[in-house]
VOVEXDO-459796 format. One line per field, with one value per residue (C-alpha): x, y, z; residue number from 0; residue in one letter. Coordinates in pm, 1 decimal. Each point is the difference from the previous one (the first is absolute). Layout:
N
px <- c(X / ...)
py <- c(Y / ...)
pz <- c(Z / ...)
resi <- c(NUM / ...)
resn <- c(a / ...)
***
This chain:
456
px <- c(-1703.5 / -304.0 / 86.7 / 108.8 / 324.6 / 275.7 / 308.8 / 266.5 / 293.1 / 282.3 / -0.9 / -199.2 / -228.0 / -334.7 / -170.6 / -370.9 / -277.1 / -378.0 / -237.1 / -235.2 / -356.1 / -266.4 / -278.3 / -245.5 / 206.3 / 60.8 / -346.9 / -42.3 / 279.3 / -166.4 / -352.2 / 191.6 / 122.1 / -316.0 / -200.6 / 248.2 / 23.8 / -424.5 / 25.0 / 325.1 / 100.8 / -411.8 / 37.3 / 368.2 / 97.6 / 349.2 / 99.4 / -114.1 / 281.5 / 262.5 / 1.0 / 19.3 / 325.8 / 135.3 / -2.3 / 180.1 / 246.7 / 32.2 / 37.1 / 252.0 / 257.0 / -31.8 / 59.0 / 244.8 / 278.2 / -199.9 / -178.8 / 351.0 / 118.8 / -266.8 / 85.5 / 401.3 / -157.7 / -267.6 / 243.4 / 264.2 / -1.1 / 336.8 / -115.3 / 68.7 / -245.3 / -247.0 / -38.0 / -44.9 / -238.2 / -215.0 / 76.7 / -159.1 / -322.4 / -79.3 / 81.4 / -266.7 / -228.8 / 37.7 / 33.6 / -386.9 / -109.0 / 116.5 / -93.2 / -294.0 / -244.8 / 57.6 / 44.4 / -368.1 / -158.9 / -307.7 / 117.5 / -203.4 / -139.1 / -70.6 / -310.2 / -9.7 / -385.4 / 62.5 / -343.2 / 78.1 / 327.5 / 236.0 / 242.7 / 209.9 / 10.3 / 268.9 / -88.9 / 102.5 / -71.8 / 4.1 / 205.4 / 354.0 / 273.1 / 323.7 / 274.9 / 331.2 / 383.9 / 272.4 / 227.3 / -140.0 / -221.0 / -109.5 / 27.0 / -191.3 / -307.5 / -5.8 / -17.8 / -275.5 / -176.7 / 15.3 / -187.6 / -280.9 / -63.1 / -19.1 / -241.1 / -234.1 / 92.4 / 89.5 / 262.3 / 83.8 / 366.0 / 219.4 / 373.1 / 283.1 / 30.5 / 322.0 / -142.9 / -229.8 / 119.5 / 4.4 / -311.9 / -167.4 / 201.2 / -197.1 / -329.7 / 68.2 / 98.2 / -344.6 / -189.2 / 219.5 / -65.0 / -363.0 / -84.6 / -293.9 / -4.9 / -22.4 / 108.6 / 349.9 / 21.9 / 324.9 / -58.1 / 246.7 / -132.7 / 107.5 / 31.3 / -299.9 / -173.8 / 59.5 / -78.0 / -328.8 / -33.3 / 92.2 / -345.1 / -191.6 / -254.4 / -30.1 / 382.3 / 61.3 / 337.3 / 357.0 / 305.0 / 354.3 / 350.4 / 210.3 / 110.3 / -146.8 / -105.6 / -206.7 / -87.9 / -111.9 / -189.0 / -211.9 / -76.3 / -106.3 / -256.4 / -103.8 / -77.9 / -268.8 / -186.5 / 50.8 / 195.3 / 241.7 / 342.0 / 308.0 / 352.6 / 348.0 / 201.1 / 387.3 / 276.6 / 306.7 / 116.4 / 211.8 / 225.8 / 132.6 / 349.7 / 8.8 / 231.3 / 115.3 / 244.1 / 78.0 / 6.8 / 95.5 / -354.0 / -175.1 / 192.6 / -137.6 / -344.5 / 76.7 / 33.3 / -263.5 / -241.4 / 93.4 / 78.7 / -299.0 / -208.6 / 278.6 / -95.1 / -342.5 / -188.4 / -252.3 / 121.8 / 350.1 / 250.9 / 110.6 / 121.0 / 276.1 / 2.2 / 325.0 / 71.3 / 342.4 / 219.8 / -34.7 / -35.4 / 306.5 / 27.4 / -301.7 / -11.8 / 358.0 / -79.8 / -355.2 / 116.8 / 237.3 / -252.7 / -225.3 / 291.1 / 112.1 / -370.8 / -49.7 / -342.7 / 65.0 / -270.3 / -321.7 / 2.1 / 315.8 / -73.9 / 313.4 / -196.5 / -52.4 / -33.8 / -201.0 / -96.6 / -303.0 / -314.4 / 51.2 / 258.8 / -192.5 / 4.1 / 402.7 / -58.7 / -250.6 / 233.7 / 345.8 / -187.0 / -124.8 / 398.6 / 90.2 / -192.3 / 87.2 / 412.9 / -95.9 / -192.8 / 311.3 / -44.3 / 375.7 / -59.3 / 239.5 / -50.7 / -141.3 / 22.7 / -37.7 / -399.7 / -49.1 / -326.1 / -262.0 / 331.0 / 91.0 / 255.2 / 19.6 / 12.5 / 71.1 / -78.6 / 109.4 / -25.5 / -368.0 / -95.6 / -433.0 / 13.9 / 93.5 / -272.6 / 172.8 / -66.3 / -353.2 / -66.8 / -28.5 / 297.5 / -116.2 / 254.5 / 385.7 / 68.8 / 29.4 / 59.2 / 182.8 / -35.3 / 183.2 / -190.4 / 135.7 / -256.8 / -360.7 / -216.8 / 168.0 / 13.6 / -372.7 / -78.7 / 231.6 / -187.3 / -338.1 / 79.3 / -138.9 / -321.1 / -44.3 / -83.2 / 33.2 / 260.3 / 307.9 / 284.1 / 153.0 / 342.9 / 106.7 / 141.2 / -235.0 / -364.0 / -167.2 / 169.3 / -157.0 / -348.9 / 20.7 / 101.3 / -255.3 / -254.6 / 73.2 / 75.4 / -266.9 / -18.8 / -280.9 / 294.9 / 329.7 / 236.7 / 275.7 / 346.1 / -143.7 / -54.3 / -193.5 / -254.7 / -323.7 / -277.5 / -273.4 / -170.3 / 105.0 / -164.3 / 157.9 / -98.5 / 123.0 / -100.9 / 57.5 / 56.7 / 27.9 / -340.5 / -237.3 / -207.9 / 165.1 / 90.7 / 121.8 / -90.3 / -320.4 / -42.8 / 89.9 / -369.8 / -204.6 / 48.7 / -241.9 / -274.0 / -354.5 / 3.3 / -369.5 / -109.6 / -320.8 / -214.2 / -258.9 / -252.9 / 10.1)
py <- c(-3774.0 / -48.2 / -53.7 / 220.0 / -35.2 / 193.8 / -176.8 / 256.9 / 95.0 / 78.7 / -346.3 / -206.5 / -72.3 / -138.8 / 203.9 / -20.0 / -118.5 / 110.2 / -199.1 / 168.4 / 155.0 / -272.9 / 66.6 / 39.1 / 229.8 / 263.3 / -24.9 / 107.6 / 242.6 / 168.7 / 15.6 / 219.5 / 184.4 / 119.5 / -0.6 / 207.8 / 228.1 / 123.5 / -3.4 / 184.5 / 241.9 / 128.3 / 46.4 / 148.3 / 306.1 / 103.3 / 110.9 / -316.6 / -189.2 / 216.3 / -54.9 / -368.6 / 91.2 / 185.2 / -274.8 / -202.0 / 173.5 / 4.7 / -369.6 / 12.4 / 216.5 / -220.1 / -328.2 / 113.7 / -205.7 / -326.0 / 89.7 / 44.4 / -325.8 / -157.2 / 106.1 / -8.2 / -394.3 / -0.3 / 190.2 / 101.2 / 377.3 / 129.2 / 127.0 / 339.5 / -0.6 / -227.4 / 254.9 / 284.2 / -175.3 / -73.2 / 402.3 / 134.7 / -271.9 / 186.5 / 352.8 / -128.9 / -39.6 / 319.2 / 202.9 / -163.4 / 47.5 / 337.4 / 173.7 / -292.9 / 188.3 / 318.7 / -198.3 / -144.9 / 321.8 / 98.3 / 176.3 / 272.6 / 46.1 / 362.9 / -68.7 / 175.1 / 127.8 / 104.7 / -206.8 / -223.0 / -126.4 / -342.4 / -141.5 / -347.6 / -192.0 / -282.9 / -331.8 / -373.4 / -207.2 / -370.8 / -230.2 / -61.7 / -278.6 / 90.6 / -247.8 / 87.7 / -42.5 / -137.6 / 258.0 / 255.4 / -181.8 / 290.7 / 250.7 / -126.8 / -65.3 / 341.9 / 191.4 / -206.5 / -35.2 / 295.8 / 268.8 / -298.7 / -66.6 / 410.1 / -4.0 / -248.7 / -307.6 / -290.8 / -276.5 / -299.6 / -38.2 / -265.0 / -22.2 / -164.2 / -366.6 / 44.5 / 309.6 / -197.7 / 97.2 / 394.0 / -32.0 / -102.8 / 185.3 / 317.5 / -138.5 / -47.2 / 371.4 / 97.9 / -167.8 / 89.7 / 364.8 / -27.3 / -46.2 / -258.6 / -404.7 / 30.0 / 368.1 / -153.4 / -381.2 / -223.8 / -277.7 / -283.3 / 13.9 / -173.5 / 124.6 / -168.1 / 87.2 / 376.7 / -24.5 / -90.7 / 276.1 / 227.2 / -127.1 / 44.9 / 280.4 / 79.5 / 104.0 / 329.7 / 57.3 / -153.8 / 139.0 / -223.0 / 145.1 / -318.6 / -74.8 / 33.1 / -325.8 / -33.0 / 351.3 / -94.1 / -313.3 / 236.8 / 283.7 / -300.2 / -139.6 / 346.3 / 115.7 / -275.2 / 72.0 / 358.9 / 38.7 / 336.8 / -71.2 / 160.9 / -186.0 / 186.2 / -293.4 / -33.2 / 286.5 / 25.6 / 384.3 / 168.7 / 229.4 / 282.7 / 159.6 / 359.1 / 181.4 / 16.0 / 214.5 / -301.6 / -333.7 / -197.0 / 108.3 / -77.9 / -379.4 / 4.4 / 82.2 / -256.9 / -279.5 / 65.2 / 8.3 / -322.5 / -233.1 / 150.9 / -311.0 / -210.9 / 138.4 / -156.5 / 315.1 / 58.3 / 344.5 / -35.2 / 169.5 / -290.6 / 182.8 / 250.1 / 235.1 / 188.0 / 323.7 / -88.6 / 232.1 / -147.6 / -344.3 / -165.7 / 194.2 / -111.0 / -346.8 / -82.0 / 186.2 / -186.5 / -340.9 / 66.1 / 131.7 / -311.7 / -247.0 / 65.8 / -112.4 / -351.8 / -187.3 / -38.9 / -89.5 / 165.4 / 4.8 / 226.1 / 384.1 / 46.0 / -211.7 / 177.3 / -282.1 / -289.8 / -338.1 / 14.9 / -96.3 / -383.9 / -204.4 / -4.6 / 306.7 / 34.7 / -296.1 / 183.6 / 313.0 / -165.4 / -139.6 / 316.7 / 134.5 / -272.9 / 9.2 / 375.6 / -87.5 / -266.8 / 260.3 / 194.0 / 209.9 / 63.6 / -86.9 / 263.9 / -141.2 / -329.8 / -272.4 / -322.1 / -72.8 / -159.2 / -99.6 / 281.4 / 253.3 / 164.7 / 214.5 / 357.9 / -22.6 / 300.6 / -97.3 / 235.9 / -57.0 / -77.4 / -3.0 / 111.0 / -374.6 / -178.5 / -109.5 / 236.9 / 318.8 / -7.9 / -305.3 / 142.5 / -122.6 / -40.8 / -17.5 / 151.2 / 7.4 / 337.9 / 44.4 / 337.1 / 182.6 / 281.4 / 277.6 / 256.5 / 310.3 / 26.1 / -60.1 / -314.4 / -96.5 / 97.8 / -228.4 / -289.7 / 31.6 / -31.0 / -270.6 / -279.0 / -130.3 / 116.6 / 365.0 / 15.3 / 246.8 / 162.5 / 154.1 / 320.6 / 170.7 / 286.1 / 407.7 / 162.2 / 14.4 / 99.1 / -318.9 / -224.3 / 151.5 / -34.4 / -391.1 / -26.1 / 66.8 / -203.3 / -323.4 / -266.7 / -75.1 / 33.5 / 176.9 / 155.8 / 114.7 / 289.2 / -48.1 / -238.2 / -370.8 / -129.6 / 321.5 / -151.1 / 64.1 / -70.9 / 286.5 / -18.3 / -186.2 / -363.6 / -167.5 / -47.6 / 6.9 / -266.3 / -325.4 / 99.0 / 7.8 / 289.5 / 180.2 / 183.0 / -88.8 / 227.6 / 375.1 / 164.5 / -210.2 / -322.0 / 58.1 / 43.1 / -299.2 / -233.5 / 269.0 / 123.1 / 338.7 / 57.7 / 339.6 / 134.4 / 291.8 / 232.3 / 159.4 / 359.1)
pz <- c(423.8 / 194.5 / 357.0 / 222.8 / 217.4 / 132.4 / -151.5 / 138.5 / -331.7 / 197.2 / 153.7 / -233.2 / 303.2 / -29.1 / 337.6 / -15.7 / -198.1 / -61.0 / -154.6 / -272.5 / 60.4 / -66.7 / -211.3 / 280.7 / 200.5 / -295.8 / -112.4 / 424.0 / -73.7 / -287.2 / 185.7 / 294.1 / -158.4 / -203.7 / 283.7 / 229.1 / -308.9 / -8.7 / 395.2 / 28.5 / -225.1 / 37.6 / 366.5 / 71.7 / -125.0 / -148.6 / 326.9 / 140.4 / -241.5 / 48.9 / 336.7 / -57.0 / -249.9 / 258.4 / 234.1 / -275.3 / -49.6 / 352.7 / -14.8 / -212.0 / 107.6 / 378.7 / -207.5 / -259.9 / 149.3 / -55.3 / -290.1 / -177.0 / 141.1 / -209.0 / -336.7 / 52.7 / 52.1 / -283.5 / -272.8 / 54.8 / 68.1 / 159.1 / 370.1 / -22.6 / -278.3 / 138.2 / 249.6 / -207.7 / -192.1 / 354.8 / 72.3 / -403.2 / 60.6 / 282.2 / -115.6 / -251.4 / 216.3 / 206.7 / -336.2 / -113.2 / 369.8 / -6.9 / -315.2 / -177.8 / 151.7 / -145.6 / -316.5 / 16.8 / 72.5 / -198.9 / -336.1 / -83.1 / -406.7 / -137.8 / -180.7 / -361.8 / 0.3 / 351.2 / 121.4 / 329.6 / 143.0 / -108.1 / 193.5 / -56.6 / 266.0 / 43.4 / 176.5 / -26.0 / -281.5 / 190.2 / 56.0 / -140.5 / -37.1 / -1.1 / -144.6 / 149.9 / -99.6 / 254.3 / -68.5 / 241.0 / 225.6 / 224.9 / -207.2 / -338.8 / 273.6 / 160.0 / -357.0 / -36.7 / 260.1 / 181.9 / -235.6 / -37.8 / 337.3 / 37.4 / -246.6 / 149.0 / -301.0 / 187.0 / -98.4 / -57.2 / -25.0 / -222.8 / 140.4 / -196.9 / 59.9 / 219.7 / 217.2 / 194.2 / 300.7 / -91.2 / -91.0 / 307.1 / 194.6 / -218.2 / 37.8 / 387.2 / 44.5 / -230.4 / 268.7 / 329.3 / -172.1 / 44.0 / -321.1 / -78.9 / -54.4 / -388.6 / -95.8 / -40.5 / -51.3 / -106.6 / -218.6 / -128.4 / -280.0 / -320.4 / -385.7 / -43.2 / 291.8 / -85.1 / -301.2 / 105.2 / 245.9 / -271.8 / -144.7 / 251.9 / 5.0 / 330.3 / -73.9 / -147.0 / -73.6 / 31.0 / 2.8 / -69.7 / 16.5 / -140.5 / -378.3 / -330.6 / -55.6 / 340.5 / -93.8 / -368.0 / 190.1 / 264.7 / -268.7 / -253.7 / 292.3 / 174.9 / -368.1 / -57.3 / 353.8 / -98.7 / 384.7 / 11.2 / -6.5 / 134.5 / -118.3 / 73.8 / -167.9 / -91.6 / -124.6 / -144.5 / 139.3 / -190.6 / 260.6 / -285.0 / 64.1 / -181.9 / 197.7 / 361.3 / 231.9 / 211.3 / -160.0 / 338.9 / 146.2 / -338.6 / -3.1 / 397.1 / -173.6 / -240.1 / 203.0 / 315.2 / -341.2 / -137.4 / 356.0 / 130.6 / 166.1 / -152.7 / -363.9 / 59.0 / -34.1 / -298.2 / -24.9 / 85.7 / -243.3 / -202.7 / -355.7 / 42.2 / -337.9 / 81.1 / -281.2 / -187.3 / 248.6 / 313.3 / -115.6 / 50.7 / 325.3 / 119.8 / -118.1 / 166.3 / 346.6 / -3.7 / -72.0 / 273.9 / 281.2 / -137.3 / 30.8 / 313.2 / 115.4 / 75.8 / 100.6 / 389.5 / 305.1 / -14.7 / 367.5 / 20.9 / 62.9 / -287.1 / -201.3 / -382.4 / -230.8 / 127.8 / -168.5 / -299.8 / 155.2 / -123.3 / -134.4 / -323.1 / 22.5 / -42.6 / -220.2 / -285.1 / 64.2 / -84.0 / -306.1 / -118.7 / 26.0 / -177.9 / -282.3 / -47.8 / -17.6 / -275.6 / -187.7 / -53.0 / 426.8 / 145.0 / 389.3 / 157.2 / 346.4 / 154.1 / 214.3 / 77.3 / 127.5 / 314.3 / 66.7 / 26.9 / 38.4 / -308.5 / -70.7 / -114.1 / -397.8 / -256.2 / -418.3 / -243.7 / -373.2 / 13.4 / -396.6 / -45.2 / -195.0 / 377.0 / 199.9 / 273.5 / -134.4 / 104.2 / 271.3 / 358.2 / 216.2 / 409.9 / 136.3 / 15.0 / -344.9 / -196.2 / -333.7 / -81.9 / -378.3 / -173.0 / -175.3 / -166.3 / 93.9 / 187.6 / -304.0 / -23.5 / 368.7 / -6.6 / -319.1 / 201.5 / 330.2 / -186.4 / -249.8 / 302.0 / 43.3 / 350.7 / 106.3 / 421.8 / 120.5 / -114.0 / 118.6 / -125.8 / 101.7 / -131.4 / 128.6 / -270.2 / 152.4 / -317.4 / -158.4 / 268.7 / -63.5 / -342.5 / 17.5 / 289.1 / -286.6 / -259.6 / 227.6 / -43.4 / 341.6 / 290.4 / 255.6 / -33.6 / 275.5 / -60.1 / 107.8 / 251.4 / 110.5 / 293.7 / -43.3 / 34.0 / 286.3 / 130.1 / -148.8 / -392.0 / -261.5 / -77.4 / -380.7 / -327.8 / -348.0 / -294.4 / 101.2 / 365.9 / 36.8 / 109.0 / 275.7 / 306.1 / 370.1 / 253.3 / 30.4 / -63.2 / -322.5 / 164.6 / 250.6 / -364.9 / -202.9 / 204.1 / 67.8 / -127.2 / -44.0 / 14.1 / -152.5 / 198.9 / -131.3 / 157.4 / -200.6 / 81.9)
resi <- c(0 / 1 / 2 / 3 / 4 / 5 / 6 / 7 / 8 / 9 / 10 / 11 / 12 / 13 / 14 / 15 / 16 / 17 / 18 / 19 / 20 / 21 / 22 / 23 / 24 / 25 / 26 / 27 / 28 / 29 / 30 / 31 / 32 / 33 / 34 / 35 / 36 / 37 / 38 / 39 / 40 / 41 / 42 / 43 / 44 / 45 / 46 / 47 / 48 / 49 / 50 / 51 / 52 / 53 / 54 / 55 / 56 / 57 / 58 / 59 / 60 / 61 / 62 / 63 / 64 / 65 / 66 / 67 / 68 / 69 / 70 / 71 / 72 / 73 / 74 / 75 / 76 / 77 / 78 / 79 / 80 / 81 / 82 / 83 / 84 / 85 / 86 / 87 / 88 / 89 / 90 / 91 / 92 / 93 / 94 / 95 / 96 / 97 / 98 / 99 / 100 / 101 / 102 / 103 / 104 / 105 / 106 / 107 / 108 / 109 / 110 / 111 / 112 / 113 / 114 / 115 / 116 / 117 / 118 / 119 / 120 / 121 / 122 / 123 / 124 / 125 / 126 / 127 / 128 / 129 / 130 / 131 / 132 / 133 / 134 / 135 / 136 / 137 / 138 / 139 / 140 / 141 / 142 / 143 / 144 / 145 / 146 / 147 / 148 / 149 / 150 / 151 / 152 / 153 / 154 / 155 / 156 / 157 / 158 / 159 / 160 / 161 / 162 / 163 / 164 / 165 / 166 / 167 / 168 / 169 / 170 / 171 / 172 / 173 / 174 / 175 / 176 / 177 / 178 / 179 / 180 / 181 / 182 / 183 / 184 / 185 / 186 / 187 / 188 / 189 / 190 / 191 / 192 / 193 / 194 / 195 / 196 / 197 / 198 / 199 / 200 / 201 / 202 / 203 / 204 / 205 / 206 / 207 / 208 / 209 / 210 / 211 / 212 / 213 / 214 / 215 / 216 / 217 / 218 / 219 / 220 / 221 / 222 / 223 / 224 / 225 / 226 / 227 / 228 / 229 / 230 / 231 / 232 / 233 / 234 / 235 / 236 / 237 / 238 / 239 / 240 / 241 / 242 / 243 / 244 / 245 / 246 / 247 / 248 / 249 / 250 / 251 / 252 / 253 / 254 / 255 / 256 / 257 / 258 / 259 / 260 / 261 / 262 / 263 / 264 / 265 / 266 / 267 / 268 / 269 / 270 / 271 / 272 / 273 / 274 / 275 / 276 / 277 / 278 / 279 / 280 / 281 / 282 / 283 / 284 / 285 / 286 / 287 / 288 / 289 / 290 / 291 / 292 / 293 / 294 / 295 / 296 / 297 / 298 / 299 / 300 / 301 / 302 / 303 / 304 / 305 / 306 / 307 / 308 / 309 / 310 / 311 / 312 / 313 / 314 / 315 / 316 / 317 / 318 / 319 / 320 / 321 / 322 / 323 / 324 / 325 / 326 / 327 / 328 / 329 / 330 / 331 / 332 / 333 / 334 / 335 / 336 / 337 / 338 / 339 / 340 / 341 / 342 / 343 / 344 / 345 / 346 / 347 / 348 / 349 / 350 / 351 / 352 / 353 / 354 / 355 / 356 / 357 / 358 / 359 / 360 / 361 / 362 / 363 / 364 / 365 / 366 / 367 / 368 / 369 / 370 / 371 / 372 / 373 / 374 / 375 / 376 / 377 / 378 / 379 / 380 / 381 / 382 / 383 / 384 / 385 / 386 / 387 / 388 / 389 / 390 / 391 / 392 / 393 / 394 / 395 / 396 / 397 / 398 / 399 / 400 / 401 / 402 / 403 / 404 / 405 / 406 / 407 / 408 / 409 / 410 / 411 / 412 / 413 / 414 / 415 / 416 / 417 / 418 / 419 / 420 / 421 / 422 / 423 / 424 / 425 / 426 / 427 / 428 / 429 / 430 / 431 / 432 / 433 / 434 / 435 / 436 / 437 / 438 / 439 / 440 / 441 / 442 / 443 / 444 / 445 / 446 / 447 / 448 / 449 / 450 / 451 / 452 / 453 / 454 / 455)
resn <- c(x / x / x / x / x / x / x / x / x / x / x / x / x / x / x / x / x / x / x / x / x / x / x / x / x / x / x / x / x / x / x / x / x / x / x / x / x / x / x / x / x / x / x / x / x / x / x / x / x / x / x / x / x / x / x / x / x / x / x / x / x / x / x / x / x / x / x / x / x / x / x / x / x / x / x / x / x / x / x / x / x / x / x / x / x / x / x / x / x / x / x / x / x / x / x / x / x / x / x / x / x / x / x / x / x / x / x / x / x / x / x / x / x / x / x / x / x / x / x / x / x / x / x / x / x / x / x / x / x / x / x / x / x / x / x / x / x / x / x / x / x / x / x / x / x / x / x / x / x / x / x / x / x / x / x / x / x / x / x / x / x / x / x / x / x / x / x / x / x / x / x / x / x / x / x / x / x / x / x / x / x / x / x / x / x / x / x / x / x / x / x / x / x / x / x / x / x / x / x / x / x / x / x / x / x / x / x / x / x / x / x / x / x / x / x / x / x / x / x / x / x / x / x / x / x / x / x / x / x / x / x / x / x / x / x / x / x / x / x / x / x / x / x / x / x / x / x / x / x / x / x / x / x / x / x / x / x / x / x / x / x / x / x / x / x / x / x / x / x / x / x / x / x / x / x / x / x / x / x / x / x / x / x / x / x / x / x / x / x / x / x / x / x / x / x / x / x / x / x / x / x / x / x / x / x / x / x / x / x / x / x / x / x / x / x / x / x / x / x / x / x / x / x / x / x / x / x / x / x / x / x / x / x / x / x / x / x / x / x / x / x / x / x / x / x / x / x / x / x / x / x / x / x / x / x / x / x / x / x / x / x / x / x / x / x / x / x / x / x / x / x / x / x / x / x / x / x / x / x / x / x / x / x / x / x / x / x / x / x / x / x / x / x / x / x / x / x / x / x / x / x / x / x / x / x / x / x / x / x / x / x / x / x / x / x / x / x / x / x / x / x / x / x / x / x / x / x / x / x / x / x / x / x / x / x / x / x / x / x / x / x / x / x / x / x / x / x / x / x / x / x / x / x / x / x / x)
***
């Protein structure tokens, strides 16, 4: 899908349409933002740019009404939690405007023979692409963008084909902000036409958030022009059930992780390993709390479950669920699809020989397991190809340390859902991709970290 258009899911609605960059205007696009890169970042300081990301997220929290509006439009999103996604972009922003400077302060070196000083120092590196996912239109951006602006990098940005109108609505705040024609430029830009910015050398780096194969496609192109990559691609979180002294809060926990963003989140907790004791309990009080949720109006404040972002979407999912009950999957709860709205789903009975046991599911489906002790919920959780987050719940801290450890994943959260901020790391491991965003790693994966020495 190469054009860009807002094509609303809850009403089928074809809203808007945006025609794709032309060659001569990217080729313009590109040449901004190199040139605004050796004029810029050389003659602002960090303080200088975290001004300007203060006066983003500024921005933002004046226009979070209508910048909600658009993506309850573009995907999907429930309100409520189109909101709260406008709110964490520009806590974001505030969070690299706040503490990136201290971040990119000189590091000093203790020399060995004692002769001279060393410090690093960290600066940009260029500028960057960014390929973005429609699942969290504000929010994939500001992870992004707002460390590398800090820095002094400057971008050019790559929105999903059906966030156009996101995506300009970004760029326009960048600019409003004070920020410079060409440190932040939106481009409608193709496969093909990003492919070939990938290529270019006056681009140094890209970073994509979206699914293995695009992710396998950008790695396979940045490797050849030797261009850094960063890729935080798909999961299939395992949410591990050990012990608990109140299983109606750890079924809440349940569910928020799994309907979160309408089960279109990459980390989302979408494999429930449940330890042989509870699991009856647990799998008949959460396929209750999951039934009694049905796909309703995005635009309603009550709103949980919205529709998938597309109706093919709900169409690839409701394959996917069917293929796993002809492989021998029991589908506990269902419902009839209708159009991009899909219902909540449970599977049980998923055999390692169904296709099931290891495809990622986006969207409300979970699939629950039975284990009979924590080696072999451990070995379950890790028998996937994807390594993002993880969820463990369990009254015996030592326990959840010890599975923290030995969980091949790039994040785990304790006897919690919903935990993540501004200021801790985001990335997987495996097929999930690698590098960091967010946090004090997230401001070092596009940077030159220049080591200067002093002869004594």
């Amino acid at each position: 899908m190469n054009d860009y258009a807002v094509t609303n899911p809850a009403t089928g609605e074809r809203v808007a349409e945006y025609p794709l960059i032309t060659t001569d205007a990217l080729e313009a696009a590109i040449a901004s933002a190199a040139g605004t890169y050796r004029e810029w970042s050389a003659s602002t300081s960090v303080d200088d740019r975290a001004e300007l990301l203060h006066r983003v997220a500024q921005l933002y929290a004046a226009r979070r009404e209508a910048l909600a509006a658009i993506i309850v439009r573009e995907m999907g999103k429930p309100i409520e939690q189109a909101l709260g996604e406008v709110d964490f972009s520009a806590a974001i922003y505030e969070y690299y405007a706040d503490n990136g400077p201290g971040f990119l302060a000189d590091e000093p070196i203790t020399l060995l023979d004692g002769d001279g000083s060393a410090f690093v120092r960290t600066g940009p590196i260029g500028v960057l692409l960014g390929i973005m996912p429609w699942n969290f239109p504000y929010y994939q951006v500001a992870r992004f963008a707002g460390p590398n602006l800090l820095l002094g990098n400057t971008i050019l940005l790559k929105h999903a084909p059906q966030c156009p109108e996101s995506a300009a609505a970004i760029e326009s705040i960048f600019h409003e902000a004070g920020f410079p024609s060409g440190a932040y430029v939106n481009i409608y830009a193709s496969n093909e036409q990003a492919a070939e910015v990938i290529g270019d050398r006056r681009v140094q780096g890209v970073s994509l958030t979206g699914s293995e194969r695009a992710g396998a496609a950008v790695a396979e192109i940045a490797g050849r022009n030797l261009t850094k990559v960063v890729l935080e691609l798909g999961g299939s979180d395992p949410f591990i059930l050990l012990s608990t002294n109140d299983l109606a809060a750890t079924v809440d926990a349940a569910v928020a992780g799994r309907l979160d963003n309408s089960g279109q989140s990459c980390n989302a907790a979408k494999r429930f390993i449940v330890i042989d004791e509870l699991y009856d309990a647990f799998l008949e009080a959460f396929t209750a709390a999951l039934g009694a949720i049905e796909p309703s109006d995005p635009l309603s404040a009550e709103t949980t479950l919205g529709p998938l972002s597309s109706e093919a979407a709900s169409a690839r999912l409701q394959d996917q669920v069917d293929r796993a009950a002809a492989a021998g999957a029991r589908v506990l709860l269902g419902g009839p699809r209708r159009g991009a709205h899909f219902a909540t789903t449970v599977l049980v009975d998923i055999e390692p020989q169904n296709d099931a046991y290891r495809e990622e599911f986006f969207g409300p489906v979970a699939s629950v397991y039975r284990v009979a002790s924590e080696q072999d919920a451990v070995a379950l959780a890790n028998d996937t190809p994807f390594g993002l987050g993880s969820y463990v719940f369990t009254t015996d801290a030592e326990q959840a340390l010890r599975v923290a450890d030995r969980l091949e994943a790039g994040m785990v959260f304790i006897n919690a859902v919903g935990a993540e901020g501004a200021e801790l790391p985001f990335g997987g491991v495996k097929r999930s991709g690698f590098g960091r965003e967010l946090g004090r790693f997230g401001i070092g994966e596009f940077a030159n970290r220049k080591m200067i020495r002093t002869a004594g």
